[in-house]
ZABAFI-627194 format. One line per 5 residues: number of its first residue (from 1); their letters; for each residue x, y, z negated of C-alpha. Coordinates in steps of 0.02 Angstrom, whole numbers. Example, Ala and Ser with C-alpha at 12.3 -4.5 7.8 and 13.67 -1.06 7.14 Angstrom:
<nodes>
1> AS> 615,-225,-390 | 684,-53,-357
</nodes>
This chain:
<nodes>
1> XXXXX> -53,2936,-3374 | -62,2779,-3242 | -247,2757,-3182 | -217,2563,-3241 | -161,2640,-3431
6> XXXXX> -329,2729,-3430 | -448,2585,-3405 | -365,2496,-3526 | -391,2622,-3661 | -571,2666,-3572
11> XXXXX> -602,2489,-3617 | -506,2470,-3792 | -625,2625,-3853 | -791,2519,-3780 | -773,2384,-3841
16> XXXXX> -715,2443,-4030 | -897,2570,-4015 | -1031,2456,-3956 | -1204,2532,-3949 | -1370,2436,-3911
21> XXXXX> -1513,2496,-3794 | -1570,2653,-3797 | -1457,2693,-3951 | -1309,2708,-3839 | -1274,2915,-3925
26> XXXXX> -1105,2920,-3944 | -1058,2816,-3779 | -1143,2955,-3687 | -1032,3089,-3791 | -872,2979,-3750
31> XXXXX> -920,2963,-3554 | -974,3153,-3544 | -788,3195,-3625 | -716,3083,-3505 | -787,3173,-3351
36> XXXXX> -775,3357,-3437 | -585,3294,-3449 | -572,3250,-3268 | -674,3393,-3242 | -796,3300,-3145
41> XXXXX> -958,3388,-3127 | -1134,3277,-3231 | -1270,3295,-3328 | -1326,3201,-3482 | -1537,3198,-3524
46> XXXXX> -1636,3260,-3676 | -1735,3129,-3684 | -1630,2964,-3660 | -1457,2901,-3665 | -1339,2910,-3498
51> XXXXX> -1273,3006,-3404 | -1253,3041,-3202 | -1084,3126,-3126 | -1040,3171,-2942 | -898,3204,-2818
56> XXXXX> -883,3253,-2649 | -982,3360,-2511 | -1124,3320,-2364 | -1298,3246,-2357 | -1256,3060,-2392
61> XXXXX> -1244,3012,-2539 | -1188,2838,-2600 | -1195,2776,-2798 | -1113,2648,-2913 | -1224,2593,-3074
66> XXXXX> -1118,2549,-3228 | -1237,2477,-3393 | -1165,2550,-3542 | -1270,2466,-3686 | -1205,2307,-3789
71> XXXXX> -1299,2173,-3857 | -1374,2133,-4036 | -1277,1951,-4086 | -1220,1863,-4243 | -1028,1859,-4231
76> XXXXX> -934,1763,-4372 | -1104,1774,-4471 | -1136,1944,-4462 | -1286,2034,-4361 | -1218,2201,-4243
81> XXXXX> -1201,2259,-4079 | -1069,2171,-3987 | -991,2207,-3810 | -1008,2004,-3750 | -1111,2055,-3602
86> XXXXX> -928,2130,-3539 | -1010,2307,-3524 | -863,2389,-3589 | -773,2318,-3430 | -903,2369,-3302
91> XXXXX> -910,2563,-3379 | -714,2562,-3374 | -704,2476,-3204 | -832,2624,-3139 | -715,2758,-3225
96> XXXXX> -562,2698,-3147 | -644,2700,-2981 | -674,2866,-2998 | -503,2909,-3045 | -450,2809,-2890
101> XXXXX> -560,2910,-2790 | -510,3081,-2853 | -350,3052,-2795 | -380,3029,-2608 | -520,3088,-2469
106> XXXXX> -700,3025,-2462 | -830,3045,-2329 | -997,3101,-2420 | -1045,3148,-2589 | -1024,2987,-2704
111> XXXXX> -1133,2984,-2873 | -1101,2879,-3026 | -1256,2807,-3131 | -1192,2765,-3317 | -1373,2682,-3368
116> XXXXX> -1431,2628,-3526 | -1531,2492,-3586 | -1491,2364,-3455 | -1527,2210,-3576 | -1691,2262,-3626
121> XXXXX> -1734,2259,-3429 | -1803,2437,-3421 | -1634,2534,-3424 | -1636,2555,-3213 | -1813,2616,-3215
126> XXXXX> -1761,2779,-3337 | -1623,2821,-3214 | -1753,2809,-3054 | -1858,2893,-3145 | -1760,3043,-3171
131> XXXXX> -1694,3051,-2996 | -1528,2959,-3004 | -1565,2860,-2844 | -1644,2992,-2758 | -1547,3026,-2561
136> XXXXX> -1458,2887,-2609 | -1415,2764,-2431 | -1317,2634,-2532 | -1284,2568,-2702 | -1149,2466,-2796
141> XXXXX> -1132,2372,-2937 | -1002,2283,-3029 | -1000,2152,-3162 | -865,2017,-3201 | -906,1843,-3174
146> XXXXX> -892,1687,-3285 | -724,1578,-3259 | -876,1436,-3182 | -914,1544,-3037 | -745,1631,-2986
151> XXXXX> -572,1614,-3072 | -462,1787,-3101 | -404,1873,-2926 | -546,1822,-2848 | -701,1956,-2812
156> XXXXX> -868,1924,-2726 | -943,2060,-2625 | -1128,1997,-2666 | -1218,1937,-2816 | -1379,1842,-2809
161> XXXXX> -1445,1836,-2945 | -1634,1768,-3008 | -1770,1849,-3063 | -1848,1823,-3265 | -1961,1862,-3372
166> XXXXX> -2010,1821,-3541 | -2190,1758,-3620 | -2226,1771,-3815 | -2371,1699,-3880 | -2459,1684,-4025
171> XXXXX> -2621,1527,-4070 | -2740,1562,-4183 | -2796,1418,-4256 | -2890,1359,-4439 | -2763,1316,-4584
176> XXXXX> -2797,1144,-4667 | -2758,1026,-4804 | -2623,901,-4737 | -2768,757,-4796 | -2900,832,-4694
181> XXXXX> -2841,889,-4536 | -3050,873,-4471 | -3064,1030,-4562 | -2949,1131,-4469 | -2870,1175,-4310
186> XXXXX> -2687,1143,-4298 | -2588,1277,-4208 | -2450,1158,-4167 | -2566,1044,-4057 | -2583,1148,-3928
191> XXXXX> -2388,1201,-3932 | -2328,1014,-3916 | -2455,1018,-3769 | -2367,1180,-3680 | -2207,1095,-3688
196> XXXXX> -2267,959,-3604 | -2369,1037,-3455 | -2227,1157,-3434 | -2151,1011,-3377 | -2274,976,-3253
201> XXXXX> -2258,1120,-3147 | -2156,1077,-2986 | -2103,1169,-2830 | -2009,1134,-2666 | -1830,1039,-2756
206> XXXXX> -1755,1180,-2629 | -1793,1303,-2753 | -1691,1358,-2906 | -1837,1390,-3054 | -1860,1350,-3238
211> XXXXX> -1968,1372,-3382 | -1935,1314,-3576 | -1978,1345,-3741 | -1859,1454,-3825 | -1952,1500,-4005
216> XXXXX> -2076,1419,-4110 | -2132,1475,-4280 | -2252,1383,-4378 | -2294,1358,-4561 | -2222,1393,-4739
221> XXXXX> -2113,1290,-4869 | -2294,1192,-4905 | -2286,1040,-4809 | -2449,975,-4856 | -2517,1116,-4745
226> XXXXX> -2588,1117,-4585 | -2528,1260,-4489 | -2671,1366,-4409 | -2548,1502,-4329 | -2415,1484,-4244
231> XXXXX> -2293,1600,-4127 | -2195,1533,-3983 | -2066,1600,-3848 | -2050,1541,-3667 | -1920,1591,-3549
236> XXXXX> -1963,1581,-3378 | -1824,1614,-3224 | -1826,1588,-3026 | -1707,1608,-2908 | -1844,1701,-2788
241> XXXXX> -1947,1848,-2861 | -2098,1777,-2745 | -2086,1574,-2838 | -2070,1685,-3013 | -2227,1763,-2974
246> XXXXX> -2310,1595,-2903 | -2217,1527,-3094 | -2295,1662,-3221 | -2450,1630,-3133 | -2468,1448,-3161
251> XXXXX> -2396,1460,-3336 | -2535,1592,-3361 | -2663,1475,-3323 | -2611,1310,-3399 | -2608,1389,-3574
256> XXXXX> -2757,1446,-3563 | -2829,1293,-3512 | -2739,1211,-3652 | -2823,1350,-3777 | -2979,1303,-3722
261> XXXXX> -2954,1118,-3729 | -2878,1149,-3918 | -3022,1264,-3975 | -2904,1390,-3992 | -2849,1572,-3951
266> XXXXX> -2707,1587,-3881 | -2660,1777,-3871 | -2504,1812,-3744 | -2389,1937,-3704 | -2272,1943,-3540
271> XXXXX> -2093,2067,-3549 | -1942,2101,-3507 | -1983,2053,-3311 | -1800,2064,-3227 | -1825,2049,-3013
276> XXXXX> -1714,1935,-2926 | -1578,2036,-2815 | -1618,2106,-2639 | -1471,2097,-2554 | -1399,2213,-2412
281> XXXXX> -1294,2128,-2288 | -1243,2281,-2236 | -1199,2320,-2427 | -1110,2182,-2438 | -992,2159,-2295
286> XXXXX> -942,2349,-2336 | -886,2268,-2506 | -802,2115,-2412 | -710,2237,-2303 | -648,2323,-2444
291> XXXXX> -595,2181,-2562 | -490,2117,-2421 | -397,2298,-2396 | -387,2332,-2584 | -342,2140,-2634
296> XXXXX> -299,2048,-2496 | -383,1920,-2371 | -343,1778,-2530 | -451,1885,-2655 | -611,1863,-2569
301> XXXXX> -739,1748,-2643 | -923,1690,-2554 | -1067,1763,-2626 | -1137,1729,-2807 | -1281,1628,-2849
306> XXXXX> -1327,1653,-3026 | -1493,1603,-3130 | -1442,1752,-3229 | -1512,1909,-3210 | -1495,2112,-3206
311> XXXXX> -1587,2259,-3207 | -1504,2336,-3075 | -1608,2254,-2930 | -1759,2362,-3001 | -1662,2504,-2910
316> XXXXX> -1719,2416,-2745 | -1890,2339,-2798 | -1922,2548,-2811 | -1822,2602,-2672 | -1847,2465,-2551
321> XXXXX> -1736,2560,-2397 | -1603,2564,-2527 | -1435,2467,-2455 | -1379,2367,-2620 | -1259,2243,-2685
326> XXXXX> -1142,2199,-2853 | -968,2149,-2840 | -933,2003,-2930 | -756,2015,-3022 | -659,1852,-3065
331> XXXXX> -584,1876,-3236 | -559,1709,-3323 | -702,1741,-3430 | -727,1625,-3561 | -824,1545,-3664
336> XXXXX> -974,1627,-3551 | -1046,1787,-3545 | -1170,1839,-3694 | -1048,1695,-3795 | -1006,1826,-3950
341> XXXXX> -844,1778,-3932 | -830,1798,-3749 | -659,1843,-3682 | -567,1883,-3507 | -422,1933,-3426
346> XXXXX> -392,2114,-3451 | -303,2130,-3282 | -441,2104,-3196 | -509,2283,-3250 | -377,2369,-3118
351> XXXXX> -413,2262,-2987 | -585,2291,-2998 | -580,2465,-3015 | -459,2492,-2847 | -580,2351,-2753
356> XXXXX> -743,2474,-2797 | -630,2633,-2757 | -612,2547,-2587 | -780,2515,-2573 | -867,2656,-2609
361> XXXXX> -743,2781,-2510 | -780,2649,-2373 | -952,2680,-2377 | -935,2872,-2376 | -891,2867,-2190
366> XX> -1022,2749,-2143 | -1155,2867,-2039
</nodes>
C-alpha cells in the first residue's frame, strides 16, 4: 500500500477512536499493532499509556514526539472526547515518517515518542520520566497550524509558542439576606475586584502576556441571597516563561491583598503550568533545510509565534542541552484548533510526513 494511503487510514482510524488523557488504552494497542506490523522494534509501559519505538544503529540518537490524547468537548450538544486538537494528524504524520524512513538510509539510531496526556500539561514529564529522552541530541515535533498563521503547502521549521498556566480559586465568605448585606460577607466583592486589578498589571508593551477570568460560580436559584462562596478560574499566558513567572507572581499577591481588604479567605490553587518553547537554532535550520529539499524553496514559512501552548517544551525545561524544535504544518485549518468542529486539508498529512522524514534522517548525519 502507498505510504500516502496509509496516513490517510492511520488518520481515518484516529480520529473515529478518540481517547482523552491518560485513558488513551486502545490508541496504545492500535500504535503497538502498527509498529509490530512494520515490525519496528518498541515498548509500551505498565503503568501509563504510550508507547516508544526505534530504528537504526550508533550512539546518537535523535527523537520525534507525537501527542496521542484528544480532548473532552461538547460537539452538536453532546459531551466526549473529540480529536479537535488535530492529534490524530500529528500521530499519523509521525507514522508516515517512519514509513518514509524505513525505506531509505539514516545516520544514527532515530526514536519515536507517542506521549500521552499532552492537554493536561503533564503528558511530556511521564515520557522523561521513564527515559524516553534519555541520549537523546535533538528532538522534533510536529503539529499543524491554524489557516491564521500559515495557509496549506506552507511549513515552519520553528514554533514559538508561550508559556501558561492556570489559577482556580475559591472565597470564603458569610452568606446573607439580600436586605442585610451588613451581616455578611459577599464572595462576589472581592471577585469583581480581581477582575479589575488583573487589569492593572502592566509590563514592557514589547511583551506578549495576558491574564482573564475564565470561570465564576456563585450562588443558587435564591436571588434574595447573598453569596458567601464563590469559585473562580483565571487563565494566565506569556509569551516568555521568565514574564509568566514575574505574572503568577503578581497575580499571587494582588489576591491576596484583595482577601485581606474583603475580610475574606481566599484559598488558591495554581495547574496545568505549560513552559514557553526553547528553541534550537540549530534544531531549526536542520528543519528549514529539510522542508526546502522535501517541499521546495516556496514551502518554507518564518517561524511561529503562538500564545498557545504545548507540553512538549517540558522536554527541554528537563533536558536543557536538548536541541529542540516543532514543525509547523500549513493545512487550511479551520474554524481554529480546539473549535469541535475544526477541520483541515487532509493533504497536508503527506507532506508533512515526507518534510519530518527529511528532517529527522537529516539530523542522523549531523555529528
Amino acid at each position: 500500500m502507498a505510504i500516502e494511503k496509509q496516513i490517510g487510514e492511520w488518520f481515518a482510524h484516529f480520529h473515529a477512536n478518540p481517547e482523552v488523557s491518560w485513558k488513551e488504552v486502545e490508541t496504545t494497542k492500535k500504535i503497538a499493532e502498527i509498529l509490530t506490523d512494520m515490525k519496528v522494534k518498541h515498548h509500551t509501559f505498565d503503568d501509563v499509556t504510550g508507547v516508544v519505538a526505534e530504528i537504526g544503529e550508533g550512539d546518537q540518537i535523535i527523537a520525534v514526539r507525537a501527542d496521542i490524547d484528544a480532548l473532552w468537548q461538547e460537539v452538536d450538544g453532546v459531551f466526549r472526547a473529540n480529536h479537535s486538537c488535530g492529534h490524530d494528524a500529528n500521530m499519523s504524520m509521525v507514522l508516515g515518517a517512519l514509513s518514509y524512513l524505513l525505506e531509505q538510509q539514516i545516520g544514527s539510531r532515530i526514536r519515536f515518542i507517542f506521549q500521552p496526556a499532552e492537554e493536561k500539561g503533564n503528558g511530556a514529564k511521564s515520557m522523561i520520566e521513564r527515559g524516553a529522552v534519555d541520549d537523546v541530541s535533538h528532538l522534533f515535533g510536529v503539529h499543524l497550524r491554524p489557516q491564521e498563521e500559515i495557509p496549506f503547502g506552507k511549513i515552519s521549521p520553528a514554533i514559538h509558542h508561550g508559556a501558561a498556566i492556570f489559577l482556580e480559586g475559591k472565597v470564603k465568605g458569610i452568606d446573607a439576606h439580600g436586605a442585610r448585606p451588613q451581616q455578611g460577607k459577599n464572595a462576589l466583592d472581592p471577585i469583581f475586584a480581581i477582575a479589575q486589578f488583573l487589569k492593572t498589571i502592566h509590563f514592557s508593551p514589547y511583551e506578549a502576556y495576558s491574564a482573564k477570568l475564565t470561570k465564576v460560580q456563585a450562588g443558587g436559584d435564591s436571588l434574595n441571597i447573598i453569596p458567601g462562596n464563590a469559585v473562580f478560574a483565571i487563565d494566565v499566558r506569556a509569551q516568555s516563561n521568565a514574564v509568566l513567572n514575574e505574572l503568577q507572581g503578581r497575580i499571587d499577591g494582588g489576591i491576596h491583598s484583595i482577601a485581606q481588604l474583603y475580610g475574606v479567605d481566599i484559598e488558591l490553587n495554581w495547574s496545568d503550568y505549560t513552559p514557553a518553547a526553547e528553541v534550537s537554532e540549530e534544531a531549526a535550520s536542520i528543519a528549514k533545510d529539510a522542508i526546502i529539499e522535501a517541499a521546495g524553496e516556496g514551502a518554507f514559512a518564518p517561524a511561529i509565534i503562538t500564545s498557545g501552548s504545548d507540553d512538549f517544551h517540558f522536554y527541554t525545561i528537563h533536558r536543557p542541552d536538548l536541541k529542540a524544535t516543532m514543525i509547523g504544518v500549513g493545512a487550511d485549518l479551520g474554524p481554529g484548533l480546539h473549535h469541535p468542529d475544526m477541520t483541515f486539508n487532509r493533504d497536508a498529512l503527506d507532506l508533512g510526513a515526507r518534510v519530518l522524514a527529511a528532517t529527522l534522517a537529516k539530523a542522523s548525519f549531523m555529528e
